[in-house]
N, C-alpha and C positions, 0 to 999 in steps of 0.2 A: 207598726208597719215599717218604721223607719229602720230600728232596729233587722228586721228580717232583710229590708232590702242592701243593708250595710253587709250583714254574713252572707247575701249571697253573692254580690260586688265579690267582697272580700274571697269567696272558694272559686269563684270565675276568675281571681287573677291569678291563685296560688296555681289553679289547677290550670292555667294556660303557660307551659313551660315551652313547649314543644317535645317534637318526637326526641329520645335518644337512640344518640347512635347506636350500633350494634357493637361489639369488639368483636376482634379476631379471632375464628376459631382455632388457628396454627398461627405462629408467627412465625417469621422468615428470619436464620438468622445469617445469610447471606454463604452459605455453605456451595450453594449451586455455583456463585462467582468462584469463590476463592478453589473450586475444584477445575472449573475451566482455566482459569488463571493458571494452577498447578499442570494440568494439560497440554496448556498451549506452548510452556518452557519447557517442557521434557521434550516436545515436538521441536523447537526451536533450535534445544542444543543437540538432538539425534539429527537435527537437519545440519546444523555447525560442524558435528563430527563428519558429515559423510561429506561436507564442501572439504573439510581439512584433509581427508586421504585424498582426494581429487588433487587438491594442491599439490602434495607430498608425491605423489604419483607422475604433475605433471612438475619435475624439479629443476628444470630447465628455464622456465618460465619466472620472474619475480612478480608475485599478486598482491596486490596491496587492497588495502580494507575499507569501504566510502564510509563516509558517514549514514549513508541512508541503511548499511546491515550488509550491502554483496562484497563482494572480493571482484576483484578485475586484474587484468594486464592487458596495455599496449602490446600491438602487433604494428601498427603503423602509427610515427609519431608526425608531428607538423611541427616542425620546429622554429619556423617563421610567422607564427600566429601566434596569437597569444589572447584571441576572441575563443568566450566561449557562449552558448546561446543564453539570453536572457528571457524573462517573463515577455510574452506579445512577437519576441521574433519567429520567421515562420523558418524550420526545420527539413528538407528532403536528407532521409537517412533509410539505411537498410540494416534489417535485423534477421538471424534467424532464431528460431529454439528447438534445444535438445534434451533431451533428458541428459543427466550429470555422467549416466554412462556412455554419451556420446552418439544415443539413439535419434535422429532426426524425429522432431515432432511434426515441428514447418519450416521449411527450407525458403530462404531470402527468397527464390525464387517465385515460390508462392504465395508469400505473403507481398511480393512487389515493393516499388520504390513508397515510403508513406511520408507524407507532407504532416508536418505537423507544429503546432502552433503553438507556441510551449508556454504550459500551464493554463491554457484554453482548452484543450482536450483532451478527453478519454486515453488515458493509458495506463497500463498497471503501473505503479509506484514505482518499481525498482528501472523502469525504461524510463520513467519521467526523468527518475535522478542522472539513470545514466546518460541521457541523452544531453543533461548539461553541463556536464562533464567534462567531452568531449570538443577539439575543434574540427576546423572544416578538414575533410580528408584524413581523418585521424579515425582509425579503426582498433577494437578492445573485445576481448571476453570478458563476460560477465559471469558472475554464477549469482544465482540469486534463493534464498530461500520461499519456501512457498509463503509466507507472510507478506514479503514484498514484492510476487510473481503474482498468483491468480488467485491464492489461496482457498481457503473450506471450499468454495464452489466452483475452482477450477473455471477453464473456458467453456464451459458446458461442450463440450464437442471433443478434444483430442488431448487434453488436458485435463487429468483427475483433481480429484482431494488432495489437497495437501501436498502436490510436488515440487519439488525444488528445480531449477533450471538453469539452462546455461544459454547465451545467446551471445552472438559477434555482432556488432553492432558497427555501421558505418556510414559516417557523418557524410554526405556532400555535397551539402550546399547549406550556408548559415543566410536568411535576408534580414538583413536589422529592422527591427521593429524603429520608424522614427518615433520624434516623443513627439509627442500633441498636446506635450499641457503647456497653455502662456502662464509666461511669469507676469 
């Protein structure tokens, strides 16, 4: 009896492994990334090329290159400032946008004076950068690719897929954020 209750112990532990997993019936070998990857730089540099005839076209103008990816030039400089807006300060600036061929999309007008609180709020990328850029009273075109404009989903409204943009931008008024941390 002892014997029988030891073999059946003994096929009760073998046989309590748990379930096994399943494997995969396809594996992934990351083909779908490295095709949008490949996608998004053909898009990038057809959007680079069509900023660089825009330049070339407007040759009058000197455009220099941010770091965040657009191209700008001053139209109005502030040569007695040397503030430019920081993280928590609040921003009154005017923007408009155009398409690169100089089509109004939203004119300053319509979009109005916007207050904005920098890097507290909602803005495409390429206005965030540009807007710290700049100082008070100092006005710029920007061009921007659609990467760092509205990109794949556009503004839902007036603004497609993947357009690139142009916008003047003007500062006026900087409020410094005070600091609030004690030492």
């Amino acid at each position: 009896m002892r014997l029988i209750s030891f073999l059946f112990l003994a096929i009760l532990v073998v046989s309590c492994d748990g379930p096994e997993p399943r494997k995969p019936i396809q594996t992934k070998s990351g083909s779908f990334f490295k095709a949008s990857i490949e996608r998004s730089r053909k898009l990038l540099e057809a959007e680079e090329n069509k900023i660089q005839e825009v330049i070339k076209l407007d040759s009058l103008k000197h455009y220099s290159h941010s770091n965040s990816g657009s191209w700008y030039h001053y139209l109005t400089v502030n040569e007695e400032s040397n503030y430019t807006p920081k993280t928590g300060d609040l921003v009154a600036f005017s923007y408009d946008i155009l398409t690169l061929e100089n089509d109004t999309i939203y004119s300053k007008e319509e979009i109005g004076v916007v207050t904005y609180k920098v890097d507290k709020q909602e803005l495409f990328l390429g206005l965030r950068d540009a807007v710290k850029m700049l100082k008070v009273n100092e006005r710029a075109t920007f061009l921007f690719p659609s990467s760092i404009a509205y990109g794949y989903h556009g503004d839902e409204n007036k603004i497609g897929s993947n357009v690139p943009i142009k916008s003047t931008i003007t500062i006026l008024q900087i409020e410094k954020q005070e600091d609030n941390t004690v030492n």
